[in-house]
Biopython code that builds the backbone (N, CA, C, O; Angstrom):
import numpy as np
from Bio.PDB.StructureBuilder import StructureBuilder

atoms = [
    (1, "UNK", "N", (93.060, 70.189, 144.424)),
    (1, "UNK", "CA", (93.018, 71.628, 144.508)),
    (1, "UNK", "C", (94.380, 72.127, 144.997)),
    (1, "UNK", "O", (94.989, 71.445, 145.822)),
    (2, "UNK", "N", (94.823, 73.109, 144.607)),
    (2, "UNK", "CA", (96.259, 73.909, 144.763)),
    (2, "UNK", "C", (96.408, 74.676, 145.598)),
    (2, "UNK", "O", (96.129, 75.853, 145.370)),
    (3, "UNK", "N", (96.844, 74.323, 146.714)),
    (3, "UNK", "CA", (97.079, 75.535, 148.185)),
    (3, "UNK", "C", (97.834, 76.410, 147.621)),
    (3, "UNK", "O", (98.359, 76.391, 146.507)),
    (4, "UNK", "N", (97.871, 77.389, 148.666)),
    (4, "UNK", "CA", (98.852, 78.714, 148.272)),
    (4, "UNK", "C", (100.284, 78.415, 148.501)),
    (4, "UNK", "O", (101.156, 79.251, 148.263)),
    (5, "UNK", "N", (100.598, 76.940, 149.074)),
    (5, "UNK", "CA", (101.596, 76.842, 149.095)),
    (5, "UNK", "C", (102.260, 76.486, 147.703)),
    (5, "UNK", "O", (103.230, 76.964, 147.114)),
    (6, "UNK", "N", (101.406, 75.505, 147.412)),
    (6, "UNK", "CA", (101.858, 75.270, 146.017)),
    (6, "UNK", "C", (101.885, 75.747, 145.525)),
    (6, "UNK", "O", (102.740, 75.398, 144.711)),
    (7, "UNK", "N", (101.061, 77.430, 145.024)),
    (7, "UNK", "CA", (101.277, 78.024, 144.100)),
    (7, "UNK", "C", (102.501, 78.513, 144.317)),
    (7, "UNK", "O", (103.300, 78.409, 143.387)),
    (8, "UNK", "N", (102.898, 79.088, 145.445)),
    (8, "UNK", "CA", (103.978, 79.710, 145.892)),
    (8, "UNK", "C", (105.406, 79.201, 145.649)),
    (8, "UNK", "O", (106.314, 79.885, 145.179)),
    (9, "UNK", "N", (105.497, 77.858, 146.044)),
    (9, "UNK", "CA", (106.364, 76.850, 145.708)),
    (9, "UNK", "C", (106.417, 76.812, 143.904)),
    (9, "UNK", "O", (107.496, 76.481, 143.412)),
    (10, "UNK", "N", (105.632, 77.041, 143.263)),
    (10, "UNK", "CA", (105.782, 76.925, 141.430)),
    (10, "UNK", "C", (106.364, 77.863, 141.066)),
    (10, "UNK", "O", (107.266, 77.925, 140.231)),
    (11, "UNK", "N", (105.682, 79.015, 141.929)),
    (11, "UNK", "CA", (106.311, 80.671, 141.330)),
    (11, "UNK", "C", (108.372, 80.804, 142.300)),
    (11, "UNK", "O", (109.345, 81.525, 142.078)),
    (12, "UNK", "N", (108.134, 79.848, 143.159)),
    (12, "UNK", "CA", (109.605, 79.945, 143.245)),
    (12, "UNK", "C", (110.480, 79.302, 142.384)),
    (12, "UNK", "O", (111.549, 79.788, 142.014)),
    (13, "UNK", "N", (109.929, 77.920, 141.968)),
    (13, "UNK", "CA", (110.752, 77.406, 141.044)),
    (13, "UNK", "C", (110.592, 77.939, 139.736)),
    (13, "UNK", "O", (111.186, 77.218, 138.934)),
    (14, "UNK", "N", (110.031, 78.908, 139.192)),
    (14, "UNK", "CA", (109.961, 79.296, 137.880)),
    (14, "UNK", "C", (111.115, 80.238, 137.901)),
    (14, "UNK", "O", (111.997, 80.305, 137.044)),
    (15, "UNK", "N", (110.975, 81.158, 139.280)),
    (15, "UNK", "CA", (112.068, 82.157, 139.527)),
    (15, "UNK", "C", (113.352, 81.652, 139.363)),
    (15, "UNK", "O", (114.327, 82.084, 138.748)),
    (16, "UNK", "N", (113.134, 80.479, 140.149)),
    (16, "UNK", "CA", (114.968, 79.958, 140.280)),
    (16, "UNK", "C", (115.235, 79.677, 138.638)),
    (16, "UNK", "O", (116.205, 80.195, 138.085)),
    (17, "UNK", "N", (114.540, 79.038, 138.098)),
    (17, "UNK", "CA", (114.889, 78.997, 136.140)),
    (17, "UNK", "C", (115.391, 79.758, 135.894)),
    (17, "UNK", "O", (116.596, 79.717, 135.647)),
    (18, "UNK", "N", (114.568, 80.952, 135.849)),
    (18, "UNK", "CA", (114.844, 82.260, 134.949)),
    (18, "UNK", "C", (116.238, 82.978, 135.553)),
    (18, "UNK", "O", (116.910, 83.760, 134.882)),
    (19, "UNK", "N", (116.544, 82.607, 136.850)),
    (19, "UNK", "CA", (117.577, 82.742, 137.568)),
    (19, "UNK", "C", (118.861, 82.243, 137.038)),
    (19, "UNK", "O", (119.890, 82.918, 137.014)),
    (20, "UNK", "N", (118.734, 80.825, 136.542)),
    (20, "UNK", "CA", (119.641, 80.166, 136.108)),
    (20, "UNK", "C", (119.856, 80.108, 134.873)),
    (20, "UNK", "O", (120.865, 79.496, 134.523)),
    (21, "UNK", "N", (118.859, 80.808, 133.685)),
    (21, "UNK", "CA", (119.198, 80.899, 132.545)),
    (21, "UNK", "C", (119.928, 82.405, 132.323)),
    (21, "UNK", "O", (120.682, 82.593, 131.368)),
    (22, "UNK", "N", (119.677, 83.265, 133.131)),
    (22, "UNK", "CA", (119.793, 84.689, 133.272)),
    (22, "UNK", "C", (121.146, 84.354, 133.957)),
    (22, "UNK", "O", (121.789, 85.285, 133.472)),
    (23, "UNK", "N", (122.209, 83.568, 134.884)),
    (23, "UNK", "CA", (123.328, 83.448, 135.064)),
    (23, "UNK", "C", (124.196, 82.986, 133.720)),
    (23, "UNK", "O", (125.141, 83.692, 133.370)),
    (24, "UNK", "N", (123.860, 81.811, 132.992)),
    (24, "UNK", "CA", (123.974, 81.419, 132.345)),
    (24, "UNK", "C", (124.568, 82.628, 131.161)),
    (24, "UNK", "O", (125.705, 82.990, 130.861)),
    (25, "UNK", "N", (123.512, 82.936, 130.791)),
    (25, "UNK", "CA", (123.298, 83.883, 129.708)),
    (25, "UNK", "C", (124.821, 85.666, 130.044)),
    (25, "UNK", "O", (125.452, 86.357, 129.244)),
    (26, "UNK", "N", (124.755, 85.654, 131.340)),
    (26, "UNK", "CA", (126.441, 86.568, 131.817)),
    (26, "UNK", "C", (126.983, 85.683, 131.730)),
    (26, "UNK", "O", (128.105, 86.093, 131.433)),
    (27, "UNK", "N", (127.031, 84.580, 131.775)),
    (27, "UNK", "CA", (128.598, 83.482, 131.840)),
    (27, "UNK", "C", (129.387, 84.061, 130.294)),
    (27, "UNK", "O", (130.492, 84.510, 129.991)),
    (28, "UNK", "N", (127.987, 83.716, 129.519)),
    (28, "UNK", "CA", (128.134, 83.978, 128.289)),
    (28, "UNK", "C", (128.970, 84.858, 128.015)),
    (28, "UNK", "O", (130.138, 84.692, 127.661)),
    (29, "UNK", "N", (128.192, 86.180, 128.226)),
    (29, "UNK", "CA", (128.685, 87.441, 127.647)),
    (29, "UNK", "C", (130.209, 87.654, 128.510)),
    (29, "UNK", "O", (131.259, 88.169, 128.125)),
    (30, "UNK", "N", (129.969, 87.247, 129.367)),
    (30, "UNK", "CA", (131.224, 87.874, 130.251)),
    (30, "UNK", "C", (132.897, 86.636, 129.642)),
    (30, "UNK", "O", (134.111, 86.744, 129.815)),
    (31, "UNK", "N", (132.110, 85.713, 129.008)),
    (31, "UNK", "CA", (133.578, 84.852, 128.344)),
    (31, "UNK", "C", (133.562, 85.928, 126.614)),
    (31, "UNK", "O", (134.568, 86.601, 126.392)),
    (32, "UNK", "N", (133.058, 85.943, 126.166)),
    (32, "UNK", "CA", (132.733, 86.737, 125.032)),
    (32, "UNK", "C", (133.708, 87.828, 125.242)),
    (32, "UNK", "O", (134.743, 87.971, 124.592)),
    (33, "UNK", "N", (133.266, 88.635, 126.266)),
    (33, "UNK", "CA", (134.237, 90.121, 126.286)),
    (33, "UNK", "C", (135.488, 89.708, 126.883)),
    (33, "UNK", "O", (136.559, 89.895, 126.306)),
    (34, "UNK", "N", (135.389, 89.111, 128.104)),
    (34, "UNK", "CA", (137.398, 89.061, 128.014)),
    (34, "UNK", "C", (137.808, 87.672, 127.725)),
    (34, "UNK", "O", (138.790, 87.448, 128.434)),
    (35, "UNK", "N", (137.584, 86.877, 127.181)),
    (35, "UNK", "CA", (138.128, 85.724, 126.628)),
    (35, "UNK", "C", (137.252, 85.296, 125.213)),
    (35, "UNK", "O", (136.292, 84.550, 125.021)),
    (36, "UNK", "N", (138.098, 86.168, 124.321)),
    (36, "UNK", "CA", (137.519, 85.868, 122.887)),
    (36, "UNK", "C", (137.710, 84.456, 122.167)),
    (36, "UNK", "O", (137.008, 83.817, 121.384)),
    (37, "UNK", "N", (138.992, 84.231, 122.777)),
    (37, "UNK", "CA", (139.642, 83.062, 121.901)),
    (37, "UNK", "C", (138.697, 81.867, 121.788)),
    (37, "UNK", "O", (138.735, 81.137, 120.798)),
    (38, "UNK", "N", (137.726, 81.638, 122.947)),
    (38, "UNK", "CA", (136.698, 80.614, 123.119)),
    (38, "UNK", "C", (136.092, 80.816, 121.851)),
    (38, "UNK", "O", (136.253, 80.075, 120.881)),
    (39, "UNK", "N", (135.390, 81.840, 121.885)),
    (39, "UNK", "CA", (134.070, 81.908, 120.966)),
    (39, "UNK", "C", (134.621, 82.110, 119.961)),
    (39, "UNK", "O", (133.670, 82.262, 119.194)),
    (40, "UNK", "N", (135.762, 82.260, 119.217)),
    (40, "UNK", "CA", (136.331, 81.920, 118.360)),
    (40, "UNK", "C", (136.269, 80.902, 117.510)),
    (40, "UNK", "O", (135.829, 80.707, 116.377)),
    (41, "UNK", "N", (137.114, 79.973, 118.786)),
    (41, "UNK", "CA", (137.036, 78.558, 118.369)),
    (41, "UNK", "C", (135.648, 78.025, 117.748)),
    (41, "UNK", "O", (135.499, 77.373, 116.714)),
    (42, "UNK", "N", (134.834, 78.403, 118.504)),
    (42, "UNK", "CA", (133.169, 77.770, 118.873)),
    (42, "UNK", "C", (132.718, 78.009, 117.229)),
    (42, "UNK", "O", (132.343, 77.154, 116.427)),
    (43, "UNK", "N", (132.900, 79.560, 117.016)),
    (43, "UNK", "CA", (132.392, 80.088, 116.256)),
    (43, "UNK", "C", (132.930, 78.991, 114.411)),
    (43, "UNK", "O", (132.160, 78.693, 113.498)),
    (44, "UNK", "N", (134.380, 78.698, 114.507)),
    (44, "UNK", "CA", (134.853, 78.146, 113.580)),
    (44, "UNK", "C", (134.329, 76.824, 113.187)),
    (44, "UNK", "O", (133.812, 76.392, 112.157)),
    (45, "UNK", "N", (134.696, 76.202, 114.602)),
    (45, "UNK", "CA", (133.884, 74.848, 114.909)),
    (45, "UNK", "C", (132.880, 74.787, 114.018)),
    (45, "UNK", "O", (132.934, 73.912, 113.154)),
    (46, "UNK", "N", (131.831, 75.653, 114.053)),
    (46, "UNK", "CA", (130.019, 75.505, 113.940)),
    (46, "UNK", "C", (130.377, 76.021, 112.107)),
    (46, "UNK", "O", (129.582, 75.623, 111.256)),
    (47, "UNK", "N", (131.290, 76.678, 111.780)),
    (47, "UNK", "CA", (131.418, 76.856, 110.519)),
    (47, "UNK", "C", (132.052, 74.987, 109.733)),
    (47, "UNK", "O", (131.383, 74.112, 109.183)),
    (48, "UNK", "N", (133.180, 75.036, 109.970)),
    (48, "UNK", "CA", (133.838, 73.875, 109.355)),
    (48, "UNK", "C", (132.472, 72.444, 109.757)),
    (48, "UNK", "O", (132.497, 71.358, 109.180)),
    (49, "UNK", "N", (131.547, 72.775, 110.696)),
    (49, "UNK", "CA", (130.834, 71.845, 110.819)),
    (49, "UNK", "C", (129.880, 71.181, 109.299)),
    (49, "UNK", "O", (129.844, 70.246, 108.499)),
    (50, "UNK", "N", (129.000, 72.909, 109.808)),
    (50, "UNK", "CA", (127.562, 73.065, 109.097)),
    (50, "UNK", "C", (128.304, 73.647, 107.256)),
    (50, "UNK", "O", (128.452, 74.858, 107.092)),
    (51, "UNK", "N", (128.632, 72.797, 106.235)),
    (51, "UNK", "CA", (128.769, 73.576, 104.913)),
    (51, "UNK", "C", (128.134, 74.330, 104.623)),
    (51, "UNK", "O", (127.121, 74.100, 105.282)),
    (52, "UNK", "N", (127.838, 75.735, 103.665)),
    (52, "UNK", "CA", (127.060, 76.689, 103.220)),
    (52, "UNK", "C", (126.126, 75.825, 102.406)),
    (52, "UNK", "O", (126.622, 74.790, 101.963)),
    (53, "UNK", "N", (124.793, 76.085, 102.120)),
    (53, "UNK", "CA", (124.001, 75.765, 101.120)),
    (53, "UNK", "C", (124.011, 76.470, 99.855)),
    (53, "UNK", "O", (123.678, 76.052, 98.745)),
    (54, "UNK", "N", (124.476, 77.683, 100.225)),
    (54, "UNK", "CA", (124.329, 78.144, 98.656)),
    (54, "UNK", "C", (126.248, 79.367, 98.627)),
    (54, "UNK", "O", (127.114, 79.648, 99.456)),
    (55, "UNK", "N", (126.082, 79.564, 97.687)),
    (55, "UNK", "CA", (127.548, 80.376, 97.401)),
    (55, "UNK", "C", (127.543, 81.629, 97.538)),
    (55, "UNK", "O", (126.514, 82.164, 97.124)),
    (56, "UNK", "N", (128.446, 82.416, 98.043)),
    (56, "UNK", "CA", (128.084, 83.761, 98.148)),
    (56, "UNK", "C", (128.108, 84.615, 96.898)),
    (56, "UNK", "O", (127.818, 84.085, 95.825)),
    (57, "UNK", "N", (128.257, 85.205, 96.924)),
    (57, "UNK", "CA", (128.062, 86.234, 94.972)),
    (57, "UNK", "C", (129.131, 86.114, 94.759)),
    (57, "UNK", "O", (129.533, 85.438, 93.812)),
    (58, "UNK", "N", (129.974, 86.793, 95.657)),
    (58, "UNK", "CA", (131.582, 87.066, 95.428)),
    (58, "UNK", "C", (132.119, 85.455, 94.980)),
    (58, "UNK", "O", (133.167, 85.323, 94.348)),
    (59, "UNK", "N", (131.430, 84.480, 95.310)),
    (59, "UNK", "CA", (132.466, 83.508, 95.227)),
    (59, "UNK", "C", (132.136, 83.020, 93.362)),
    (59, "UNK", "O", (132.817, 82.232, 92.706)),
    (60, "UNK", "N", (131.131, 83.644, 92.977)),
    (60, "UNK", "CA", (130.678, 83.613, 91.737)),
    (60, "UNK", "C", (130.506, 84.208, 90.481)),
    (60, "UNK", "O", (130.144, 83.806, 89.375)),
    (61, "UNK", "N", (130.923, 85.446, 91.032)),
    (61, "UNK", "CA", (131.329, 86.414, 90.565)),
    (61, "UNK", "C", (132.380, 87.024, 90.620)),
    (61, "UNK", "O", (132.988, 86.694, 91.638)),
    (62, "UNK", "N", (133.262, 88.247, 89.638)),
    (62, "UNK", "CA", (134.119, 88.708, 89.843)),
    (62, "UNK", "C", (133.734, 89.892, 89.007)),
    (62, "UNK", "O", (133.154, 89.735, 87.933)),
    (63, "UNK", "N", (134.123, 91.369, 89.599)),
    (63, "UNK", "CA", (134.010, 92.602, 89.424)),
    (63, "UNK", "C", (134.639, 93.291, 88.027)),
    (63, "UNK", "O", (135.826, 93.562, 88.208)),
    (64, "UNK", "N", (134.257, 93.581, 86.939)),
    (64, "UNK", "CA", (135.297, 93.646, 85.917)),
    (64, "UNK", "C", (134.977, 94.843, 84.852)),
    (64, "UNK", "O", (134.055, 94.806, 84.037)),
    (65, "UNK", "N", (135.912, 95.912, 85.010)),
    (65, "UNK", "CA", (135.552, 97.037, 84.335)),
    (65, "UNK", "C", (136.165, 96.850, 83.168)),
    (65, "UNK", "O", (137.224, 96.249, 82.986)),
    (66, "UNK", "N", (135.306, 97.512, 82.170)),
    (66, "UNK", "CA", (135.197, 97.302, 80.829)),
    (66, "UNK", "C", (134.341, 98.724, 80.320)),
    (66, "UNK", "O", (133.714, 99.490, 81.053)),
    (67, "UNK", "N", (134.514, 98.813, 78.899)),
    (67, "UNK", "CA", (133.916, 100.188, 78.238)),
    (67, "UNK", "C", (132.486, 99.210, 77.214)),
    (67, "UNK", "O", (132.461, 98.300, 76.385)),
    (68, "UNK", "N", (131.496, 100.080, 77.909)),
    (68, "UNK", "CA", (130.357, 99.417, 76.481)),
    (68, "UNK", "C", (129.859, 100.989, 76.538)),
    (68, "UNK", "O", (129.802, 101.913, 77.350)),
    (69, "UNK", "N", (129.522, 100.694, 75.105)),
    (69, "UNK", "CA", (128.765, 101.568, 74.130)),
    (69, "UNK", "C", (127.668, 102.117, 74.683)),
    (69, "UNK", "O", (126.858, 101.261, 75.040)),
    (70, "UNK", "N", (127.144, 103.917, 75.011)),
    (70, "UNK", "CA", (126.522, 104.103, 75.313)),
    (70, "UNK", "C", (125.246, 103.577, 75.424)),
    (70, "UNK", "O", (124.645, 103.299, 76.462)),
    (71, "UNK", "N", (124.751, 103.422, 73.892)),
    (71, "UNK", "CA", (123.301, 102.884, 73.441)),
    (71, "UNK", "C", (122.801, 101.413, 73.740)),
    (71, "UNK", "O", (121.628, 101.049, 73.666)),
    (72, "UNK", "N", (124.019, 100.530, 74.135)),
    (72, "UNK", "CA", (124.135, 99.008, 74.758)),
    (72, "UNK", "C", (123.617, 99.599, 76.114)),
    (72, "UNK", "O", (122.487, 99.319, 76.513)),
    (73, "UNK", "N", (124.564, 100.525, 76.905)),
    (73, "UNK", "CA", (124.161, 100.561, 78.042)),
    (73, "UNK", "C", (122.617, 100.968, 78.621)),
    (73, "UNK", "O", (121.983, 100.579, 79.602)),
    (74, "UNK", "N", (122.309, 101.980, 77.493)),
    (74, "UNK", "CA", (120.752, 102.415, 77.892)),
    (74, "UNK", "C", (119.748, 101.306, 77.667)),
    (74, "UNK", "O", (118.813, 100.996, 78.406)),
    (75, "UNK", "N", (120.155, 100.690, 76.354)),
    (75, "UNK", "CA", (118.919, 99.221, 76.491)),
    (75, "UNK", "C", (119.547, 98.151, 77.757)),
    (75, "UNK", "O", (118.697, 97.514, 78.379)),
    (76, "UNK", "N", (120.583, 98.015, 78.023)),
    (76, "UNK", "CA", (120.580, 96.676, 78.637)),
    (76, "UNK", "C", (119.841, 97.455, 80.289)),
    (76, "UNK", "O", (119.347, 96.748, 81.168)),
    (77, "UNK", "N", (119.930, 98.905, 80.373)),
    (77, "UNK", "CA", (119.335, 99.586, 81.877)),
    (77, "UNK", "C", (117.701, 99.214, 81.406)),
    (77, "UNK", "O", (117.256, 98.151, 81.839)),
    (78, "UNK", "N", (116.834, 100.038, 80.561)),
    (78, "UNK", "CA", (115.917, 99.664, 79.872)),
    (78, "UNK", "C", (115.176, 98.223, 80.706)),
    (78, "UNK", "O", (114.566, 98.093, 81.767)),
    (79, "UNK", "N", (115.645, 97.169, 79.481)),
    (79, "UNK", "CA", (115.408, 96.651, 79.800)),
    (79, "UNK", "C", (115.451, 95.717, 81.195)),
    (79, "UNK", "O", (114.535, 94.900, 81.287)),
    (80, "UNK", "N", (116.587, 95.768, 82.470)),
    (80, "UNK", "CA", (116.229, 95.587, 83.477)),
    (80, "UNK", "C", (115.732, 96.019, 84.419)),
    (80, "UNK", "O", (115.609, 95.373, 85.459)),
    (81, "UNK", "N", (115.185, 97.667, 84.197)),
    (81, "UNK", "CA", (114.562, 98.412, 85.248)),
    (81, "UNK", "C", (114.950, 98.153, 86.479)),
    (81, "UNK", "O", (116.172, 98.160, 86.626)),
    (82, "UNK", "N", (114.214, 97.890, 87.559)),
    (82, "UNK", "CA", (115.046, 98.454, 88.928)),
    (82, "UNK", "C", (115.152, 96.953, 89.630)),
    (82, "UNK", "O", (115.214, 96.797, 90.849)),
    (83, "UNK", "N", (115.165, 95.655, 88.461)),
    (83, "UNK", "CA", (115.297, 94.507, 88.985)),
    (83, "UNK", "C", (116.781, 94.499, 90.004)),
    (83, "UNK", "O", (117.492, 95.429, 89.625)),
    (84, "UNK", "N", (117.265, 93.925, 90.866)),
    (84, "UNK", "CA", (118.441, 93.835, 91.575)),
    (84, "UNK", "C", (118.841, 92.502, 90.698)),
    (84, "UNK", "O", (118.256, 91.433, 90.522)),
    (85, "UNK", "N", (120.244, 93.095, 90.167)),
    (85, "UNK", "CA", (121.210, 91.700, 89.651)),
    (85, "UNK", "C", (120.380, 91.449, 88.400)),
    (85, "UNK", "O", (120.445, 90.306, 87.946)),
    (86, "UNK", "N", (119.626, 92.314, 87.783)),
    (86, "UNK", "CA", (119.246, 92.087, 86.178)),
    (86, "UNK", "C", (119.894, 92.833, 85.572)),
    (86, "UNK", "O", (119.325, 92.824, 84.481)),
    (87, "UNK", "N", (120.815, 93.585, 85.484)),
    (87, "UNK", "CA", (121.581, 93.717, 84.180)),
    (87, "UNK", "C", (122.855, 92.777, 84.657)),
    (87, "UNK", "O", (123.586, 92.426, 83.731)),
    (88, "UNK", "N", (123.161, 92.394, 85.775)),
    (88, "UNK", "CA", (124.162, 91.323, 85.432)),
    (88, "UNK", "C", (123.986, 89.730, 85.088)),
    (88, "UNK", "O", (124.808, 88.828, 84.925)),
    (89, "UNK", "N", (122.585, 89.777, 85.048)),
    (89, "UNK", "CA", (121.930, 88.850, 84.121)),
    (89, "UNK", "C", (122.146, 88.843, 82.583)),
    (89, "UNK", "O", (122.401, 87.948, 81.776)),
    (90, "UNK", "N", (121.956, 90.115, 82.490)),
    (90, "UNK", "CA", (121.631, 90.049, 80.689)),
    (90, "UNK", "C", (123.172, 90.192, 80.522)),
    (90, "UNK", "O", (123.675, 89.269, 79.881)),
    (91, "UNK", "N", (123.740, 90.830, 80.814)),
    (91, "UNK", "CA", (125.480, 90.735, 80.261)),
    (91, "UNK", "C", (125.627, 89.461, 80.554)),
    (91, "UNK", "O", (124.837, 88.965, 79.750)),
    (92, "UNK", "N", (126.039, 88.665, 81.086)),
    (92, "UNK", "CA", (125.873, 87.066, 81.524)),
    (92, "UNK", "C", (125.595, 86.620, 80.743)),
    (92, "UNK", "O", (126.467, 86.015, 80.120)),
    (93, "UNK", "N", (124.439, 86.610, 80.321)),
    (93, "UNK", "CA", (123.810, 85.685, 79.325)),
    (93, "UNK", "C", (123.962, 86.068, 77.988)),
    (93, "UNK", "O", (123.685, 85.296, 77.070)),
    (94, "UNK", "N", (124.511, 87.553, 77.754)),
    (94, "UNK", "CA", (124.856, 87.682, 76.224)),
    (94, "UNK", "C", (126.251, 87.024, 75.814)),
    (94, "UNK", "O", (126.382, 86.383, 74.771)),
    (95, "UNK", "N", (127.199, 87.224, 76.656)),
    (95, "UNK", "CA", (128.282, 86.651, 76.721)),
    (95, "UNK", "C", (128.314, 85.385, 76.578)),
    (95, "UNK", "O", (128.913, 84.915, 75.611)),
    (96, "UNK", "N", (127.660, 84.530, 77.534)),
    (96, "UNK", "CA", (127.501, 83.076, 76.935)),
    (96, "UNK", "C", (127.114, 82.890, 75.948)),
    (96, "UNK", "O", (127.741, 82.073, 75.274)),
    (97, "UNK", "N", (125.919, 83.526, 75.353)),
    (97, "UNK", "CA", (125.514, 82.944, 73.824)),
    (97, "UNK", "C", (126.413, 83.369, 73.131)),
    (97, "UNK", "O", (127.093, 82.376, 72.870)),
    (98, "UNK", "N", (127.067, 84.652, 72.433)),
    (98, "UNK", "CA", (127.827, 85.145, 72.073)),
    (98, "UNK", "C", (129.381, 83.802, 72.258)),
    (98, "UNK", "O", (130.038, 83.346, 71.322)),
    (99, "UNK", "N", (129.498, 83.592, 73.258)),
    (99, "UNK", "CA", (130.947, 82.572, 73.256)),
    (99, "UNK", "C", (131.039, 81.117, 72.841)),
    (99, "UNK", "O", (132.064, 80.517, 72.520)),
    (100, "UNK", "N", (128.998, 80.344, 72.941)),
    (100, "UNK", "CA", (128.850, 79.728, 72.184)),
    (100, "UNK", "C", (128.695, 79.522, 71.417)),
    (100, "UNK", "O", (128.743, 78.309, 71.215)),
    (101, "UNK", "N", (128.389, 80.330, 70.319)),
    (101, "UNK", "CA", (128.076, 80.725, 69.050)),
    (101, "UNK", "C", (129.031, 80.757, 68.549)),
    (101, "UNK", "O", (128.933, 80.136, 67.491)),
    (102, "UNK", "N", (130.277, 81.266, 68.732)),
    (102, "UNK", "CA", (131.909, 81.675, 68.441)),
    (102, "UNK", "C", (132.816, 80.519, 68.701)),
    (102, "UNK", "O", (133.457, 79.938, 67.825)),
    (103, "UNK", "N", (132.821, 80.273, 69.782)),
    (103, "UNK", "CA", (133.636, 79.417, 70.623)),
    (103, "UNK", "C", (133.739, 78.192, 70.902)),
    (103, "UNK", "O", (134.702, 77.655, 71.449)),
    (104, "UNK", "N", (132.157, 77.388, 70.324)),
    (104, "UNK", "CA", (131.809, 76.110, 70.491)),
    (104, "UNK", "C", (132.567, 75.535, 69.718)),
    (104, "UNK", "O", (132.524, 74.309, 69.608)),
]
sb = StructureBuilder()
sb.init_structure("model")
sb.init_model(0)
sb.init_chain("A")
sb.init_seg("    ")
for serial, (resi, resn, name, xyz) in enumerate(atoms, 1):
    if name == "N":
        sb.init_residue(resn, " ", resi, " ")
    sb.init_atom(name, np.array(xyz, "f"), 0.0, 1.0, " ", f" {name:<3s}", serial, name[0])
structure = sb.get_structure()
């Protein structure tokens, strides 16, 4: 059975934790705001560590203005409705067939 001391004694050591993660946690912030160069490093570190799994758009894409034909433009909208990244699907993919068809 658990005297009140003991309880007392648990609820102090839970305090002192939260004490020491809660110091911890300003160590943090307080190297963050006037010594950036750390978390810098840290920050690079954990990049050059962990590689990306997947590619970003930009690195797969490239932005490229060009003139198409009104009536192209209303079917290729048409047909992708309010999908995100479906009409740069279907231009994509007309272009490839189109360059294999030609180009192979």
């Amino acid at each position: 059975m658990s005297t009140k001391k003991d309880k007392f004694s648990g609820l102090l050591s839970k305090k002192n934790i939260g004490a020491e993660k809660n110091e911890a946690h300003l160590q943090s912030a307080h190297q963050s705001l006037f010594n950036e160069e750390p978390e810098i490093k840290k920050t690079e570190e954990k990049k050059a560590e962990s590689p990306r799994k997947k590619k970003l758009f930009e690195e797969e894409y490239s932005r490229a203005t060009f003139y198409i034909e009104n009536d192209l433009l209303k079917q290729i909208k048409k047909h992708a409705g309010r999908t995100k990244g479906e009409k740069t699907r279907i231009v994509n993919e007309a272009i490839h067939q189109y360059l294999d068809k030609y180009y192979s």
